[in-house]
N, C-alpha and C positions, 0 to 999 in steps of 0.2 A: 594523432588522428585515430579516432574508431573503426573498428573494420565492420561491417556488416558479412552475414554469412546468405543472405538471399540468392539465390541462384536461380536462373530463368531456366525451368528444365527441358524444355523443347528446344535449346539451344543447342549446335554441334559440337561434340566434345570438343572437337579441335578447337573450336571459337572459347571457350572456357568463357561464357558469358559471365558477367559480377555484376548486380545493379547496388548501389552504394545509395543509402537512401538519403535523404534532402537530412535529415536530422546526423547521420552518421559520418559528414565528410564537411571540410572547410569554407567552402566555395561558396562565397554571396554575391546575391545582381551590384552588391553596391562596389565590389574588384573589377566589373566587370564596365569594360567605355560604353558611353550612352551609343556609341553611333553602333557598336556591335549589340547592343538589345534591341535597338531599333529594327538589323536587319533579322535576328532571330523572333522578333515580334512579329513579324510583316509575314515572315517565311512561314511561321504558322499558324497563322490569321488566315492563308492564302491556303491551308490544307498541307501542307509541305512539312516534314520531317524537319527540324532545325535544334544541331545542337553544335556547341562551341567543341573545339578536337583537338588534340596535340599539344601542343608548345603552353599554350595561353592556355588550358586545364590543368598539366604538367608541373606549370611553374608554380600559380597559384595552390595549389597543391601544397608546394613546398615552402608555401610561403612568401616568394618570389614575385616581383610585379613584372608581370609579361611586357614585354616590347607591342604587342600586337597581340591579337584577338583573330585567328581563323573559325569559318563557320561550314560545315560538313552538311549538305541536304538531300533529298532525291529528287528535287527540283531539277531538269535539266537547266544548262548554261545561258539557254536561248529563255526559258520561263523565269529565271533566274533575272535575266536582262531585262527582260518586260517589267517585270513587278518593282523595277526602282529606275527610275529616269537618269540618277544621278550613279549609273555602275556602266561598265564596258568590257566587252568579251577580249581577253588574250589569251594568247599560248598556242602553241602548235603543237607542243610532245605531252602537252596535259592543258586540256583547254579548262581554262576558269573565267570567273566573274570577278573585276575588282568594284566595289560602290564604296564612293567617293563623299567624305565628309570634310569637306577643308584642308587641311593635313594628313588628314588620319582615311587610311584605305584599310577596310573589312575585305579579306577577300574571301571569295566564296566555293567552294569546289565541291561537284556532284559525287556523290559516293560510286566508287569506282571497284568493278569484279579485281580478283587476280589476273593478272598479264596474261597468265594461259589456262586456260579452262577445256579440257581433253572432249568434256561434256555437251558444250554447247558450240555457238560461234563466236565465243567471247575470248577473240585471240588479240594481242598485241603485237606492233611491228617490234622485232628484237634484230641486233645486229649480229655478225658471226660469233661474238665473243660471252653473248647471252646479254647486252648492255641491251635496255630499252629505249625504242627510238621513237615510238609514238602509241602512247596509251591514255585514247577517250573511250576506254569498254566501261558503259557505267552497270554497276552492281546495287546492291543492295548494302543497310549497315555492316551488318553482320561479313561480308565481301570487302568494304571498304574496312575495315579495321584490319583483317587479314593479312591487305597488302600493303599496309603501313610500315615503316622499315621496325622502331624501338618497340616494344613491346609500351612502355612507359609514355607512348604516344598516340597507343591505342584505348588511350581516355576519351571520354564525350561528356559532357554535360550538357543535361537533355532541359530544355527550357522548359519544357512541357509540362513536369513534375521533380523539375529541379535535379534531379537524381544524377548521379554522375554513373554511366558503364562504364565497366574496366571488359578488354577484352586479352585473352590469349596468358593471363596471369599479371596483366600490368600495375595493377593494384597490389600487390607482393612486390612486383619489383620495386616497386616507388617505395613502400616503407624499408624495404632493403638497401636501397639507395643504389640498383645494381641496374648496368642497361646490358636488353640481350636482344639479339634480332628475331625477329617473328620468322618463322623457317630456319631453311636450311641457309648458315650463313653466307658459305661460299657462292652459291645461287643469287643470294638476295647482293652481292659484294658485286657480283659481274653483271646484274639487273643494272645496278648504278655503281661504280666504283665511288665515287662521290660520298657515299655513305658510311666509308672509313674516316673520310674528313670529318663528317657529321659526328662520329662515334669519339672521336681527339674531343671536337671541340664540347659535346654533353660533359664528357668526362672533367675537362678542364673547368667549364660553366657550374657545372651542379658539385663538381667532386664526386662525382658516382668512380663504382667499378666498373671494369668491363667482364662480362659473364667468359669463362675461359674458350667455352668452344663459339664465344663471339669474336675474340680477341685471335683464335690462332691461325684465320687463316689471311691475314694481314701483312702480314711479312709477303707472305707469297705472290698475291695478288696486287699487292703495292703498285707495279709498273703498268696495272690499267689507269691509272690518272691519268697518263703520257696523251689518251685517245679521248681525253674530257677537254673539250675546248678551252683555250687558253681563256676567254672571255669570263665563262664561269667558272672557273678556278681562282681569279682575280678575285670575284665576287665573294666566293667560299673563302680565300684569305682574308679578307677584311673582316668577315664573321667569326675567323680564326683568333685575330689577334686586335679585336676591337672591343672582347666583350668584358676586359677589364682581367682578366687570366692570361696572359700572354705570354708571362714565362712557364707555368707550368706547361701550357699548349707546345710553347714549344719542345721544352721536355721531350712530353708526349709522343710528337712528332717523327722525334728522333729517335726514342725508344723502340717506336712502331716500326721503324724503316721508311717512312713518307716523307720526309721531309727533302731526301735525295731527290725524288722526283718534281717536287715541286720548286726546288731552287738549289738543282743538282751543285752550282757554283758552288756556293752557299754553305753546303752539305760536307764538299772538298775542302773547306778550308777551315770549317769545326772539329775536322777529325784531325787537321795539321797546326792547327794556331790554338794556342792559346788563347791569345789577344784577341781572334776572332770568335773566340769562346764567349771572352769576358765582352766583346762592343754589343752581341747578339743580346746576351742575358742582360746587361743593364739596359741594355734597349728596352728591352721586353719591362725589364722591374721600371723603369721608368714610366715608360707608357702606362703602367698598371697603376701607379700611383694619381696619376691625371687624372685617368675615368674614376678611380675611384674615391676622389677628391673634386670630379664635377668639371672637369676642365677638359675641354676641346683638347683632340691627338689628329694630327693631318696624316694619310698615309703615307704621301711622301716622303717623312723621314723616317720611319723605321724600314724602307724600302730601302732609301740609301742606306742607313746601316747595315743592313743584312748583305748588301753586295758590297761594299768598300773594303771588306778585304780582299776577298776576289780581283777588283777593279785595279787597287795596290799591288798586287800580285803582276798582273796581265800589264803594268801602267810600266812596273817594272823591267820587263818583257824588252819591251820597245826601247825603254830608255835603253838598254843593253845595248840595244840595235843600233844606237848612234841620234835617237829620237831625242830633242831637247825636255824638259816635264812638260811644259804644256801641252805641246803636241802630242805627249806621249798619252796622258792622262784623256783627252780627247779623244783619241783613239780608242784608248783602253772602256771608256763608256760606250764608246758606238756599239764597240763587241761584245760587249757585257749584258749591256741591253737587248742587243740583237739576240742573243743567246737565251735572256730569260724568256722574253716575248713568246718564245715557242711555246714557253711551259705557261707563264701565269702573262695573260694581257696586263699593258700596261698603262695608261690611258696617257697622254699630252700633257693634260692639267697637274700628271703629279712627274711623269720622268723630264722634265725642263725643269723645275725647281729644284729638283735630284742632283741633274747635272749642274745647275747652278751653286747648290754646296758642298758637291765635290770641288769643283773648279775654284770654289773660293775658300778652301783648305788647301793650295797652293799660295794664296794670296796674303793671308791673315797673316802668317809666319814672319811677312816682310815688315816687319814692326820701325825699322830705319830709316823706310818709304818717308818720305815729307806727304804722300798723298793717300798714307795708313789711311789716315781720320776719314777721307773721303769716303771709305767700305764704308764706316755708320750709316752712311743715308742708303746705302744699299739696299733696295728692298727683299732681299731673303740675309742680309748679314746676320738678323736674330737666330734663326734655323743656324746659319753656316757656325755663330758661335756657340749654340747650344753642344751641335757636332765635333766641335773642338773640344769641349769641355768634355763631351762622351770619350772624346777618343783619351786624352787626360784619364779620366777616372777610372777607364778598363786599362791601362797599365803604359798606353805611350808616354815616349821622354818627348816632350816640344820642347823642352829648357822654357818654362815659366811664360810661355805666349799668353798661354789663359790668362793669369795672372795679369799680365799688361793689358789685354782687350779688357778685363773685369776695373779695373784701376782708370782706363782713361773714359770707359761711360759715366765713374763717379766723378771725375773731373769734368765730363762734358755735360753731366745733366741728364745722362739719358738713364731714364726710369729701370730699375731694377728687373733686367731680363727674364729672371728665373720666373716671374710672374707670367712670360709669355712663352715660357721653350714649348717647342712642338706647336706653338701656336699655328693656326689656317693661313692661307696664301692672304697679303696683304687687302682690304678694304677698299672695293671697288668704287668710284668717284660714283655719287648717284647722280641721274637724271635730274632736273629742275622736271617738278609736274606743273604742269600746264594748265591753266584755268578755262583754257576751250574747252567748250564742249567736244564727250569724243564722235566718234562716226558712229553711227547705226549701225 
């Protein structure tokens, strides 16, 4: 990429404005989804300030195909909403605009001041710990980049003249391949704890560095996750270990000191097991090879993996106690669950097929059963043996069960698994559609 040296000089130093001219940086309308130019066409049709911000400038950047396309304007949320029939106002701690293309959601968010402004009235609600609890203070660009967390996110490309802003040195960091936080880190850390996860998973995503006085106060501050709602911490984990990086992420994780807090189990039994060393990291190297091989990964089984030695541990526990295994292992997931839940929510749809192939890693083993064969119609047996095979290949002795489950699908006909490990909850029976007409 070329750098341009243009500099906006009525900008404030601290802002370190860049304008990157249309000829001097990579970025064409043609990387860009039609439904995101449509709402950057409208917004400044309409007089409104409209350029693409963050992630979706960031990545194309690098060359990268964005997941998504954000749009940055000084449209308020409410003018925002008028000007597209087809958008709707959420959020409570940062109110936005989604507008709705079929599949595909643009969202839209008003250029917002710093949280706290000594200057004006432009304060935000902060909790005791300095964490933000509700911030609609809208600002201006030059504001809104400011309180951006990466410096490498305080990109814009301006539809207007094509031109991409870099603010605060982000255009340095990008050709350095280095991410650093805008401010003071510690500050920006206790703004959102959240944003240590963010900084694992750049790192993991892009391969960047981390800038050292972004990187050091992490360890420390590590245990404000504990106070981030378990709902969006779930949410932050799937962006953790969904983006096809999943073993270095967790690396990462662990290097950082974070991972304790987000599945403190978990955490305990990597620093004691082996074995739960090797089931996490093939976890991880497996899953990475799916997405990046094009294949569907459901969260539910790397969930179970990451707690099964934990749940072996605590399963163990009971049986001590005089617990038979089932009952023991049943137990041992109530508690297991109940335990993580505080930390990372866990939704129905994936801890019931969890415990399903825990439960059916008691079962598989009885290979003498005259009613073995009946597991194949099982509908999570595919997961429960892919699980078996995991636990197999990070170093457990089953004495050759895999083996036997692999040997009687090619005697029964059933299609070669490995085509579907990690595959999604099974194929829900569709509806018959109806030829009535429907209601009005």
């Amino acid at each position: 990429m070329l750098q341009s040296d243009d500099v906006v000089a009525n900008a404030a130093p601290s802002a370190n404005l860049r304008i990157i001219s249309r000829d001097d940086h990579s970025i064409s309308r043609s990387q860009i989804s039609d439904a995101a130019l449509k709402v950057l066409y409208r917004l400044h049709n309409a007089g409104h300030e409209a350029l693409l911000v963050g992630g979706g400038v960031r990545d194309t950047l690098l060359g990268l195909s964005p997941k998504d396309f954000d749009v940055a304007t000084d449209a308020t949320p409410e003018q925002v909403n008028q000007l597209f029939r087809n958008s709707r106002l959420i959020g409570r701690r940062f109110k936005l605009v989604h507008v709705v293309f079929g599949r595909e959601v643009i969202e839209v968010a008003t250029f917002r001041a710093p949280p706290t402004d000594e200057h004006s009235s432009k304060v935000a609600s902060t909790g005791d710990q300095g964490m933000i609890l509700r911030d609609n203070v809208f600002g201006n660009r030059e504001e809104d980049a400011l309180r951006r967390d990466f410096t490498v996110n305080a990109l814009y490309y301006n539809i207007a003249d094509f031109s991409v802003y870099s603010y605060a040195g982000g255009w340095d960091d990008l050709q350095h391949r280095q991410l650093r936080l805008i401010g003071d880190p510690e500050t920006r850390y206790r703004e959102d704890p959240v944003r240590m996860l963010r900084a694992i998973r750049f790192m993991g995503k892009l391969d960047f560095s981390l800038e050292p006085a972004t990187a050091a106060p992490i360890p420390m501050l590590a245990p404000l996750l504990e106070q981030i709602p378990a709902a969006r911490l779930f949410d932050e984990l799937l962006k953790l270990f969904l983006a096809g990086k999943a073993l270095v992420t967790l690396q990462l994780l662990r290097e950082y000191g974070l991972l304790g807090h987000i599945f403190p189990a978990t955490e305990q039994c990597l620093q004691a097991e082996e074995l739960a060393r090797n089931i996490a990291e093939n976890t991880m190297r497996n899953t990475d090879l799916r997405i990046q091989a094009g294949k569907s990964v459901t969260p539910y089984f790397f969930l179970a993996a990451l707690l099964w030695p934990a749940l072996v541990r605590m399963q163990k526990e009971f049986e001590d106690s005089g617990l038979a295994p089932h009952p023991a292992l049943q137990k041992a997931a109530d508690r297991i669950l109940s335990q993580q839940i505080r930390h990372t929510a866990i939704p129905k749809r994936f801890s019931i097929p969890m415990r399903e192939i825990w439960e059916l890693q008691l079962r598989l083993p009885k290979i003498q059963s005259r009613k073995a064969k009946e597991l194949l119609e099982h509908p999570r047996f595919r997961a429960a043996y892919d699980f078996l095979l995991l636990r197999e290949q990070s170093g457990e002795d089953l004495q050759g069960v895999g083996d036997w489950w692999t040997d009687l699908q090619k005697r029964e006909g059933v299609p070669d698994s490995s085509r579907q490990a990690y595959r999604d909850d099974p194929p829900r029976k569709r509806r018959r559609r109806s030829n009535a007409p429907r209601r009005p």
